[in-house]
C-alpha positions in Angstrom: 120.3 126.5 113.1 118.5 123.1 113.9 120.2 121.4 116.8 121.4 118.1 116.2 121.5 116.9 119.2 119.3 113.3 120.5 116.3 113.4 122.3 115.3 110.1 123.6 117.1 108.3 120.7 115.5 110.2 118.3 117.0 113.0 115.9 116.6 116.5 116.1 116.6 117.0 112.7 115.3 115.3 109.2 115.5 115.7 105.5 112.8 117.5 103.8 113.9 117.0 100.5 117.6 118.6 100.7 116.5 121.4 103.4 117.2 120.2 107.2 114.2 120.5 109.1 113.3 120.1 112.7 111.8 116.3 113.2 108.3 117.2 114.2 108.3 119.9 111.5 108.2 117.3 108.3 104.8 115.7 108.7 103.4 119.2 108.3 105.6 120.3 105.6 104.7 117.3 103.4 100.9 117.7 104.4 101.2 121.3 103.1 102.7 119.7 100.0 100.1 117.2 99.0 97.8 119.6 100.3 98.4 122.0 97.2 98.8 119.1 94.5 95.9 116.4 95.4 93.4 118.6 92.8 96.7 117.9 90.3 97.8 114.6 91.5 96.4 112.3 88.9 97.0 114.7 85.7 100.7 115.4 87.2 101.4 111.4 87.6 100.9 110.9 84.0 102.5 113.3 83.3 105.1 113.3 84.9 105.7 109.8 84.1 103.9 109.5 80.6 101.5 107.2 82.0 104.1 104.4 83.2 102.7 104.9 86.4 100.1 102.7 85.9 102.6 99.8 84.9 104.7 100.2 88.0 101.4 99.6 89.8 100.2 96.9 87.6 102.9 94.7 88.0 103.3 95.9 92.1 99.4 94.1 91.8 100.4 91.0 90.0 102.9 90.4 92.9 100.5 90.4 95.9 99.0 86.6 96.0 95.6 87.9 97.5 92.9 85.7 96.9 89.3 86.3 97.2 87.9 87.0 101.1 91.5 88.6 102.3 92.1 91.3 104.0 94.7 94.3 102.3 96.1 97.5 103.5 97.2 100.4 101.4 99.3 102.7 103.1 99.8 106.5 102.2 97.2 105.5 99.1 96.9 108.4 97.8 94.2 109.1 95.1 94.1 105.3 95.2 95.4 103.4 92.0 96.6 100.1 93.8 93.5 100.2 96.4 91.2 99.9 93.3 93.1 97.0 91.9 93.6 95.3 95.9 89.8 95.7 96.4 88.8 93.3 93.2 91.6 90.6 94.5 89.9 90.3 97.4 86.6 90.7 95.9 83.0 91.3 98.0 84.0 89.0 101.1 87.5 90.7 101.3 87.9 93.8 103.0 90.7 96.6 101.9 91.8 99.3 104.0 93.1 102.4 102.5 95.2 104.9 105.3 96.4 108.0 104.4 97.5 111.3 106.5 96.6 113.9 104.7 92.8 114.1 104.5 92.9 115.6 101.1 94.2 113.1 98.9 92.3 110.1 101.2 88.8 112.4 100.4 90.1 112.3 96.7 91.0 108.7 96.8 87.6 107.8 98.5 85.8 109.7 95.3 87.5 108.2 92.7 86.9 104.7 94.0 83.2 105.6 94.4 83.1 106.9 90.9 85.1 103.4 89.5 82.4 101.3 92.0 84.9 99.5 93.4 84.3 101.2 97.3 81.7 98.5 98.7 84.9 96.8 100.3 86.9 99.4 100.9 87.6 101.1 104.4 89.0 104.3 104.5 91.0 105.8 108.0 93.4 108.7 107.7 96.3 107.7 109.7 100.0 108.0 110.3 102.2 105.2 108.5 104.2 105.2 112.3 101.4 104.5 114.5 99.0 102.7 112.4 95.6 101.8 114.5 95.6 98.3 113.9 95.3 94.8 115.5 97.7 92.6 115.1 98.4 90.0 112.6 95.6 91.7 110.6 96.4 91.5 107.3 97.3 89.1 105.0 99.2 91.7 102.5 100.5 95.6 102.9 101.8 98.2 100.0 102.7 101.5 100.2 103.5 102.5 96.9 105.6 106.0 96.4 105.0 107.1 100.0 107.7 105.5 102.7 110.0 108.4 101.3 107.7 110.9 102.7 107.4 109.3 106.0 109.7 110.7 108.9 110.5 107.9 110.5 110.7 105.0 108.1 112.4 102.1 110.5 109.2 103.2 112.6 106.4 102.8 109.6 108.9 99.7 108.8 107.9 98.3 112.3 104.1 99.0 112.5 103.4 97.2 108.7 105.3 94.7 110.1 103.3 94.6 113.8 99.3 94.6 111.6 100.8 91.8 109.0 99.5 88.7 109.6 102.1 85.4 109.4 102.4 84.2 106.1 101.5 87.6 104.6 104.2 90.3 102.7 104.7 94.2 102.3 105.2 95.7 98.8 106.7 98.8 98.6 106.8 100.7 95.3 109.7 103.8 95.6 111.6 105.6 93.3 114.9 104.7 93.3 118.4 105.2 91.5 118.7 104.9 87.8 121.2 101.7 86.8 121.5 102.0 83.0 124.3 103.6 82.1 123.9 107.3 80.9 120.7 107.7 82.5 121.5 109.9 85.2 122.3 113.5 83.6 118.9 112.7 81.6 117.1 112.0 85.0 118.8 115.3 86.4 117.7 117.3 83.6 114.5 116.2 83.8 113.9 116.1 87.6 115.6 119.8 88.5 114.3 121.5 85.2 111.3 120.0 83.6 109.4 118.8 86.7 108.9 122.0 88.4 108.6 123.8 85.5 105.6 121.1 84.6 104.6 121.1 88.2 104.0 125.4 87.8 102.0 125.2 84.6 100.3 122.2 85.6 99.5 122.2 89.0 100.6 125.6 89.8 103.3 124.7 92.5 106.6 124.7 91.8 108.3 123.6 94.8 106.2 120.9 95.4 107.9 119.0 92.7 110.9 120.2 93.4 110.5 118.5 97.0 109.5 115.5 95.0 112.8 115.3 93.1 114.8 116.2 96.3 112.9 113.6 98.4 113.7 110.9 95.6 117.8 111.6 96.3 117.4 111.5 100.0 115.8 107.9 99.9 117.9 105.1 100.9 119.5 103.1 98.2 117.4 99.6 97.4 120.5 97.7 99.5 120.3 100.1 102.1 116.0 99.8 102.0 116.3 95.7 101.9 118.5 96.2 105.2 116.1 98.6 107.1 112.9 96.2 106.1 115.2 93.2 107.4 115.9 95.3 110.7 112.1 95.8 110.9 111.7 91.8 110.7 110.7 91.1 107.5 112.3 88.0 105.7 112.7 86.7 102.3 113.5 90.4 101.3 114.1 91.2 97.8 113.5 94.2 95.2 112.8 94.3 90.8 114.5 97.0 89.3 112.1 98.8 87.2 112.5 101.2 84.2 115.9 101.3 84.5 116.5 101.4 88.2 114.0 105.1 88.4 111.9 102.9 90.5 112.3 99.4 92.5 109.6 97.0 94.3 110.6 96.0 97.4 108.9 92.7 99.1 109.7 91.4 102.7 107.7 88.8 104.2 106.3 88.2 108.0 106.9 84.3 108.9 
């Protein structure tokens, strides 16, 4: 049994997906996780999603306001879909970094933007979303798109996006989130206890992987509850778009 107890304000115990696990335990466990699918991770997305993906991430793009010769940061990038479309907003005299912790999928991130050419102005540093190795008032925009629910301690993350922001400059974060149209849900069950592991054991040969990744989706806090935590952070002007139905919502706080 995990004790529940407080040490130094912080819990004990955390959600991995809908398993309790000790609070210095998770980071690991999700490594382990991404670990096993980064080979996967692109074929899995579009599948998984049939390819809407890319428009979640297309219009999380269109919502940035970088011009040419700013500075971006992508946070848990991933195999790096919105770095590639942050590195030609800022174009040759901008700069994009891309952090990630689990070396794997920032190694496969770093070779598919050297494959699509778009790497000249791109910095990669693998690093934890809590304690990111920043200046201050370094950036003029920050995303994190479909990895805050993976972080242990989000308010933390919250706080150190909101410490390397520069004034003026806003965080995007692209989550899944709770279906709103009516009569979605049992579908979205179906689909998210059944078919995704099943897909994720054919496909990527790891079934509780995307189990996790269902169970990690129902532990994430509710878009009113995510607005409050980025307000608690600082940010200001917060707001989130419902997308597909409520699966997934953009967030947007500013630093003024």
């Amino acid at each position: 049994m995990i004790d529940e107890s407080k040490d130094d304000m912080r819990p004990a115990a955390t959600d991995f997906g809908y398993e309790r696990v000790a609070w210095n335990e998770k980071a690991e466990r999700v490594r382990v996780v991404f670990d096993s699918v980064a080979d996967r991770y692109d074929v899995m997305n579009d599948l998984m999603s049939g390819g809407i993906h890319r428009l979640w991430k297309r219009f999380a793009l269109t919502q940035t306001g970088l011009k040419p010769g700013q500075q971006a940061l992508d946070v848990a990038a991933g195999t790096g879909d919105l770095a590639r479309g942050l590195a030609r907003q800022v174009g040759i005299h901008g700069r994009v970094v891309v952090t990630d912790i689990n070396n794997a999928m920032l190694t496969r991130g770093r070779d598919r933007l050297l494959d699509a050419g778009v790497a000249s102005n791109v910095v990669f540093v693998q690093s934890d979303a809590e304690r990111l190795p920043f200046a201050a008032d370094s950036f003029n925009c920050i995303t994190i798109a479909f990895g805050l629910r993976n972080v242990t301690d989000k308010p933390a993350a919250l706080a150190a996006m909101h410490r390397v922001l520069k004034p003026g400059g806003q965080l995007l974060v692209l989550e899944f989130s709770a279906p709103t149209l009516p009569g979605l849900n049992p579908v979205y069950d179906l689909y998210s206890f059944r078919l995704l592991p099943l897909m994720g054991r054919i496909v990527a040969g790891d079934a509780a992987s995307y189990r996790y990744l269902a169970e990690s989706i129902r532990r994430h806090p509710s878009p009113a509850a995510l607005r409050t935590m980025l307000e608690d952070a600082g940010f200001e002007r917060c707001r989130y778009h419902n997308l597909t139905g409520g699966i997934v919502a953009l967030h947007r706080g500013y630093k003024l």
